[in-house]
MIGU-216494 format. One record per residue: x, y, z of N, C-alpha, C in turn; residue in one letter; residue number from 0; chain. Coordinates in Angstrom, 2 decimals, decimal comma, always signed. Layout:
N
PT/X/Y/Z/X/Y/Z/X/Y/Z/A/NUM/A
...
This chain:
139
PT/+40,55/+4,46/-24,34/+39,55/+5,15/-23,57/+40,00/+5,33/-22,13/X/0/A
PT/+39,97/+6,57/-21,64/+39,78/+6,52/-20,27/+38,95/+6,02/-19,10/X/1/A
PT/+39,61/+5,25/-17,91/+38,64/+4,67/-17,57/+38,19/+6,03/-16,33/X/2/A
PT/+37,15/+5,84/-15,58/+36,74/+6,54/-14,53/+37,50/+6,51/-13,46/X/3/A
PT/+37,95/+8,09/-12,77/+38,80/+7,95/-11,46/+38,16/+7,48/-10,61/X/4/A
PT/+39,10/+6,32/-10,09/+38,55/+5,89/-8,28/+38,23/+6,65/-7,71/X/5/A
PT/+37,29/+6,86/-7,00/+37,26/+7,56/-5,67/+38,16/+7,72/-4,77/X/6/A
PT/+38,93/+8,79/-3,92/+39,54/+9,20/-2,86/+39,01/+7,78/-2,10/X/7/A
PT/+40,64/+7,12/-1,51/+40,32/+6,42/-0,04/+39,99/+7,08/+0,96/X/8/A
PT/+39,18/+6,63/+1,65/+38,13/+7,15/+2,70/+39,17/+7,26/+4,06/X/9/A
PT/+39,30/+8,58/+5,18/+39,83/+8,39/+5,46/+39,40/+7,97/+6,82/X/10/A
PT/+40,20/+7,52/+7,35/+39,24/+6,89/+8,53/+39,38/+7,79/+9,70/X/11/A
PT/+38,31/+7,97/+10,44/+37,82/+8,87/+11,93/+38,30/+8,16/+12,91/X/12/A
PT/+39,28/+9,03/+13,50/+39,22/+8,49/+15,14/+38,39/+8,51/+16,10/X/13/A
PT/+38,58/+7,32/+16,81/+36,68/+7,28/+17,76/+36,91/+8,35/+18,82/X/14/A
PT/+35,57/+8,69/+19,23/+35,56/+10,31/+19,90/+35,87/+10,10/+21,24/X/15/A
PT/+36,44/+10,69/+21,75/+36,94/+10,32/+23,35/+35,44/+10,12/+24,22/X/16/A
PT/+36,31/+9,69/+25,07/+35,52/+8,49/+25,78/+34,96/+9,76/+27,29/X/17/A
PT/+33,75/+9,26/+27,75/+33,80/+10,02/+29,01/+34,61/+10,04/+30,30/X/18/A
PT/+35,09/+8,87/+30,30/+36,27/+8,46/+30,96/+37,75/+9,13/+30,50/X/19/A
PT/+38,19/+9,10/+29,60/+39,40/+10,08/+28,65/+38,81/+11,46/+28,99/X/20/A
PT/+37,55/+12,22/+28,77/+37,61/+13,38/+29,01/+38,14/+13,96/+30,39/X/21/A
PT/+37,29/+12,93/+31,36/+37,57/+12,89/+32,61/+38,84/+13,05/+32,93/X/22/A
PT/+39,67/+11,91/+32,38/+41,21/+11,52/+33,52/+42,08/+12,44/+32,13/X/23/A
PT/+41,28/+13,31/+31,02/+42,40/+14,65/+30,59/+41,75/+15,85/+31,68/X/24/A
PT/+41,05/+16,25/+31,96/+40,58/+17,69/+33,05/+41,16/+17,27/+34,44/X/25/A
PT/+41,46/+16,06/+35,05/+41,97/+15,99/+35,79/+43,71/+16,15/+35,95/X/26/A
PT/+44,04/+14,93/+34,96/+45,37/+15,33/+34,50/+46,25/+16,94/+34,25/X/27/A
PT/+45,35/+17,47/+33,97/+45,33/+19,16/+33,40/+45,33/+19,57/+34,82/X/28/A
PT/+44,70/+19,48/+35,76/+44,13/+20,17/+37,05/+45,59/+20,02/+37,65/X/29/A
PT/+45,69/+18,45/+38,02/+47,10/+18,16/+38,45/+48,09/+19,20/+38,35/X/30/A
PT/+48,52/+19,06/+36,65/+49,28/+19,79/+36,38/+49,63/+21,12/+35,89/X/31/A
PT/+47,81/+22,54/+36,15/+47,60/+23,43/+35,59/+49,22/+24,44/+36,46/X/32/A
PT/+49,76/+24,25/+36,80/+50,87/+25,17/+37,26/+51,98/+25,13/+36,66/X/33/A
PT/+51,90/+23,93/+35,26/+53,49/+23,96/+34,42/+52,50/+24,86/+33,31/X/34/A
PT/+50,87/+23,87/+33,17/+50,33/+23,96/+32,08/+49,73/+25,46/+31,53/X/35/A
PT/+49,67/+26,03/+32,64/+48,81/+27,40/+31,99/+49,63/+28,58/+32,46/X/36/A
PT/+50,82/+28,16/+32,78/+51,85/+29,39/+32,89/+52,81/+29,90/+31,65/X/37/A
PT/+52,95/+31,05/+32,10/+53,66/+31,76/+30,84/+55,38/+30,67/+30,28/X/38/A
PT/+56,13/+30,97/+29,49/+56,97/+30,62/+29,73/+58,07/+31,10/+30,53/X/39/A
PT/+59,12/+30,26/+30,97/+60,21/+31,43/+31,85/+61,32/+30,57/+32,21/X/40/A
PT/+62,35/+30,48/+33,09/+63,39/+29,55/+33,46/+62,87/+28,50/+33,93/X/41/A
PT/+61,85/+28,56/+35,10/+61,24/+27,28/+35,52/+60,11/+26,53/+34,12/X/42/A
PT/+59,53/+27,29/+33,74/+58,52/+26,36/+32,82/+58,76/+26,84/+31,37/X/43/A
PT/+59,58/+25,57/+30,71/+60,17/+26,02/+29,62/+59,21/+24,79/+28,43/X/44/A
PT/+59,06/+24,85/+27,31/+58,61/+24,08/+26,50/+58,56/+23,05/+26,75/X/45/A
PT/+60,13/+22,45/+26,60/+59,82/+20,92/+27,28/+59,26/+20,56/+28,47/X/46/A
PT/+59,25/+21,27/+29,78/+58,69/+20,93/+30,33/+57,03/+21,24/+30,38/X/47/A
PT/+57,00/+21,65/+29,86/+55,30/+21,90/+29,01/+54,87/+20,35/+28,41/X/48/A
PT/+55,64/+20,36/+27,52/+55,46/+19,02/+26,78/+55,67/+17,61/+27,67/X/49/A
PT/+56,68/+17,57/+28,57/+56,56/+16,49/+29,30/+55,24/+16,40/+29,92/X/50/A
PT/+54,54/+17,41/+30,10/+53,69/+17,62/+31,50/+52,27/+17,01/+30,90/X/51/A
PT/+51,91/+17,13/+29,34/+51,44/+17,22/+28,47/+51,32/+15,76/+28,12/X/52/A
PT/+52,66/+15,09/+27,61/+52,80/+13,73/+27,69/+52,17/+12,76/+28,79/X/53/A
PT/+52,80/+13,73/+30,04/+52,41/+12,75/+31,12/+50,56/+12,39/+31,43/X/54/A
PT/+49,71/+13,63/+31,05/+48,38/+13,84/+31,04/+47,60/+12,71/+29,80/X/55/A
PT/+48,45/+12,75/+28,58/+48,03/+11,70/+27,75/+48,65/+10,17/+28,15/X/56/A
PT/+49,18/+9,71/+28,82/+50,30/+8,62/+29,25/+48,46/+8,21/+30,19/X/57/A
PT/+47,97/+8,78/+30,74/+47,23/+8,67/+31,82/+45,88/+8,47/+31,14/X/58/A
PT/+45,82/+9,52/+30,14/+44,28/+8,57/+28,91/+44,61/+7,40/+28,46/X/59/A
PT/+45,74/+7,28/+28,23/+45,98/+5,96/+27,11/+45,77/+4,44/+28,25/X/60/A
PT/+46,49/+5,07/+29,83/+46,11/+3,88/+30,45/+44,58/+3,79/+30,82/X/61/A
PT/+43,42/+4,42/+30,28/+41,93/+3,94/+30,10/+41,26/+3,80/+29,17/X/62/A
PT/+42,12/+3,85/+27,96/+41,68/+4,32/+26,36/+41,49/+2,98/+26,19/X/63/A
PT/+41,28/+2,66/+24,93/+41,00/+1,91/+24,05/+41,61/+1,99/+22,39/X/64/A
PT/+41,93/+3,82/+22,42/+42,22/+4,06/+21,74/+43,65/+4,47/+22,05/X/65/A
PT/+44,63/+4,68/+21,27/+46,09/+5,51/+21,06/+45,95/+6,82/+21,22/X/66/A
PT/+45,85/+7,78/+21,78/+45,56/+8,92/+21,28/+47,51/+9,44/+21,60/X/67/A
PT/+47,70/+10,21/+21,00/+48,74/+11,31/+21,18/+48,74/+12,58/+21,75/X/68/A
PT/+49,65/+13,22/+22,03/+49,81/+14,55/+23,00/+48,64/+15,45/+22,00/X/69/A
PT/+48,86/+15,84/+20,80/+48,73/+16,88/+19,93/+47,32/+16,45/+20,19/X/70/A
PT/+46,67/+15,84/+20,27/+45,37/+15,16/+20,31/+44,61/+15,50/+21,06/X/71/A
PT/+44,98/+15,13/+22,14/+44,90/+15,42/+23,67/+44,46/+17,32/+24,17/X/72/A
PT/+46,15/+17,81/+23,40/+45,93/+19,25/+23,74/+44,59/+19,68/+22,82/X/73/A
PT/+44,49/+19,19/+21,51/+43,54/+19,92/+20,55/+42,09/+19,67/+21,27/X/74/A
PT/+41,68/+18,90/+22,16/+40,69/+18,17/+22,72/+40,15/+19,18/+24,04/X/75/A
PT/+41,40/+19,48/+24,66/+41,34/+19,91/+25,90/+40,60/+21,36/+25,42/X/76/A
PT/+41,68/+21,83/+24,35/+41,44/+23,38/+23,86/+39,72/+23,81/+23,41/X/77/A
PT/+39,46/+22,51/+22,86/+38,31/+22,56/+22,14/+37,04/+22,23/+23,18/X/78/A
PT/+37,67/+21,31/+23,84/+36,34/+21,24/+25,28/+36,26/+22,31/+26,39/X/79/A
PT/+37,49/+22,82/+26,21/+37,39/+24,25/+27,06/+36,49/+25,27/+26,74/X/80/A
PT/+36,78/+25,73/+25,32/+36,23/+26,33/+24,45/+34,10/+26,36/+24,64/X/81/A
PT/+34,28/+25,20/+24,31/+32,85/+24,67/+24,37/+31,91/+25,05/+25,83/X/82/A
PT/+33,05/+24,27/+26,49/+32,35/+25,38/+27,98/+32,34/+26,59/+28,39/X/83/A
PT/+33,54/+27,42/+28,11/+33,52/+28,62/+28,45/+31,92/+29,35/+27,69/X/84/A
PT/+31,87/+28,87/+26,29/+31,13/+29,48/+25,91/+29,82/+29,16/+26,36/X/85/A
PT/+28,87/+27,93/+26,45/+27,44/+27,44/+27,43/+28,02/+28,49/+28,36/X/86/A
PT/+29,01/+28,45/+29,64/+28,92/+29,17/+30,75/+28,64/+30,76/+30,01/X/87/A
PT/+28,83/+31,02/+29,51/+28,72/+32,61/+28,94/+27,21/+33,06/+28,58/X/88/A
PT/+26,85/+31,53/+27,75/+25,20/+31,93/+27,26/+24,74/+31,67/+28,94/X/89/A
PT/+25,04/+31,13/+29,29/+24,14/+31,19/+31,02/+24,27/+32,23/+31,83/X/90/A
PT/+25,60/+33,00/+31,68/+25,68/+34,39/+32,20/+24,79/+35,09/+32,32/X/91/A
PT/+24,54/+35,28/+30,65/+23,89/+36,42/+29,71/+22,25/+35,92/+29,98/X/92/A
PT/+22,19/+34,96/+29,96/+20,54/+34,58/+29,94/+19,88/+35,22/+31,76/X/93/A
PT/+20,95/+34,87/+32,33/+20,63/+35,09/+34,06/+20,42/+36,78/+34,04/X/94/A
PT/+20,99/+37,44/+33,06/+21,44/+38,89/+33,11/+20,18/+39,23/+32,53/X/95/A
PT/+19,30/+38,90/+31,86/+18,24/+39,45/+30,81/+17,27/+39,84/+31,93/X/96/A
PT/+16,61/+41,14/+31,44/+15,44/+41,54/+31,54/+14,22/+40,84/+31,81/X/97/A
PT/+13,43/+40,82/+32,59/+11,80/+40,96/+31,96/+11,88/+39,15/+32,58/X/98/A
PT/+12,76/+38,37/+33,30/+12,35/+37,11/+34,07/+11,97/+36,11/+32,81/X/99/A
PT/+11,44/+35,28/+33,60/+10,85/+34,21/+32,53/+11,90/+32,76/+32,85/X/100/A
PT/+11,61/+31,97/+31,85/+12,71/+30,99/+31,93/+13,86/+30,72/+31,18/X/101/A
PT/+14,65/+30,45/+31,79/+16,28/+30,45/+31,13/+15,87/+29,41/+30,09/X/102/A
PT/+16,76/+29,80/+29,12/+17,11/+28,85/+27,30/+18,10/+28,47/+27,35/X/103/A
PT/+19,08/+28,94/+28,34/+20,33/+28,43/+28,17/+20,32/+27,02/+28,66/X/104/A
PT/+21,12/+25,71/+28,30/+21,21/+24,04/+28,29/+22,08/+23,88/+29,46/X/105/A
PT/+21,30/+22,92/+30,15/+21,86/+22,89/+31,39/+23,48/+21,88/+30,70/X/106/A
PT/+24,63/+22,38/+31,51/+25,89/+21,33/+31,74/+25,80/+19,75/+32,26/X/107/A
PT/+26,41/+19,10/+31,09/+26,81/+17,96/+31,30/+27,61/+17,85/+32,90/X/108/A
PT/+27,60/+16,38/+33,48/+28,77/+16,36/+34,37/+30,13/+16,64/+33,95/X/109/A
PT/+30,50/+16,82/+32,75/+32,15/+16,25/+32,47/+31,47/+17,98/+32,29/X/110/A
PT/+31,21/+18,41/+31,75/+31,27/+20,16/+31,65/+31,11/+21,10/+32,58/X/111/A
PT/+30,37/+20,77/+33,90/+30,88/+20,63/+35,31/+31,88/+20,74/+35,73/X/112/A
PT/+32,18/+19,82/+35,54/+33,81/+19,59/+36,18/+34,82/+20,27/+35,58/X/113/A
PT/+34,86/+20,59/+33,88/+35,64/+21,54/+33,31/+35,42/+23,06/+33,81/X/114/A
PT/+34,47/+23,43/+34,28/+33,56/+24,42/+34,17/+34,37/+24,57/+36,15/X/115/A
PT/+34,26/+23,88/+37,02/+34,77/+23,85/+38,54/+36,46/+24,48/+38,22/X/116/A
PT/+37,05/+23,48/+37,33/+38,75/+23,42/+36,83/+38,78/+24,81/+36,47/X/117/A
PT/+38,14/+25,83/+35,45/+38,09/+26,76/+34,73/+37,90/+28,11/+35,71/X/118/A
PT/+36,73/+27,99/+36,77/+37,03/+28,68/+38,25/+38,23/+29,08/+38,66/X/119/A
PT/+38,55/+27,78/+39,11/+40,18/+28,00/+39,56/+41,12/+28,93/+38,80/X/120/A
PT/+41,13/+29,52/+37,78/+41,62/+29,65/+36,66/+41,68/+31,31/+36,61/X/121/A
PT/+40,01/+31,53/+36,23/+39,90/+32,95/+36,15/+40,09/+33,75/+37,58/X/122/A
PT/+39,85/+35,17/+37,22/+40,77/+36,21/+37,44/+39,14/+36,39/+38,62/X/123/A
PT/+38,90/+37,00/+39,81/+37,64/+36,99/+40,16/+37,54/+38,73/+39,96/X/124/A
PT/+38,80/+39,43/+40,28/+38,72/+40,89/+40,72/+39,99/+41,38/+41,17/X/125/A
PT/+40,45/+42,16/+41,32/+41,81/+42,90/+42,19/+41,41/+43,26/+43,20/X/126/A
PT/+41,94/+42,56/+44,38/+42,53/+42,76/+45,42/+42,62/+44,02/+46,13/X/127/A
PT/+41,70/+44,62/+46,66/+42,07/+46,18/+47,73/+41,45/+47,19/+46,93/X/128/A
PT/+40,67/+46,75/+45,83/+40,14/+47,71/+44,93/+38,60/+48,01/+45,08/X/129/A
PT/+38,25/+49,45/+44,89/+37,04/+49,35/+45,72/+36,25/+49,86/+44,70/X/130/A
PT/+34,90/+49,25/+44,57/+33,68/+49,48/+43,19/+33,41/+50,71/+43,88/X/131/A
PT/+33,44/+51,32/+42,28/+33,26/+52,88/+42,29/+31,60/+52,99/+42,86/X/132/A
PT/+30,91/+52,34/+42,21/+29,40/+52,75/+42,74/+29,07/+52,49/+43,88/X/133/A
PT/+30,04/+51,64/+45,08/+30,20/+51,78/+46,28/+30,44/+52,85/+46,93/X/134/A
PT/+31,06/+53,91/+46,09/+31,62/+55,46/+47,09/+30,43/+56,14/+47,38/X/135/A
PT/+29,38/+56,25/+46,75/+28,40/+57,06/+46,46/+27,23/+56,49/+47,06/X/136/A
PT/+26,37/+57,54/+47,81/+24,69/+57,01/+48,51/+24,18/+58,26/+47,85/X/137/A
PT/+23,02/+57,57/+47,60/+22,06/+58,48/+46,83/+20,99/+58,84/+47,80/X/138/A
């Protein structure tokens, strides 16, 4: 007779970063957003991507509790970025609506704050010497 398959070993979850780890990765990142968010080229080549990368997780691990790794780290950063860009977007759009009332959009955490300050720095505001068309015109 056949006996019944075991169940799949369970696999185990890594514990979720810490508010402190989120912290000293957006800072780490900030530090180093000039290897980190540039294209590639002679000066900023992979490895030095990856060192830069290393060095940002080298800096969680000295507040962790946990081990975490680079790949970890980046998937974390990508994904908490993510997360904010998008709240900042529903808050855009909610400020933009019609007809008043009160905003639905969820106010930001501090650590989403601070991603959200880092992410500033980042974007593009406008070009330079360029003049809004609906400025030429008085009605």
């Amino acid at each position: 007779m056949a006996t019944a398959a075991e169940p799949p070993a369970k696999r185990s979850r890594r514990a979720n970063f810490s508010d402190e780890e989120i912290m000293m990765m957006i800072t780490g990142w900030h530090d180093r957003q000039a290897v980190l968010r540039e294209k590639f080229s002679n000066i900023v080549t992979a490895e030095r991507k990856k060192q830069a990368w290393e060095e940002v997780t080298h800096e969680i691990n000295s507040v962790s509790r946990v081990r975490r790794n680079r790949e970890e780290v980046k998937k974390k950063f990508a994904d908490f970025k993510s997360v904010v860009k998008k709240k900042l977007s529903i808050r855009r759009q909610e400020q933009e609506k019609t007809g008043g009332g009160t905003s639905e959009a969820k106010a930001l955490t501090p650590l989403e704050e601070a991603m959200a300050q880092v992410l500033k720095m980042v974007q593009v505001s406008g070009v330079p010497g360029l003049q809004d068309p609906g400025s030429m015109y008085s009605i």
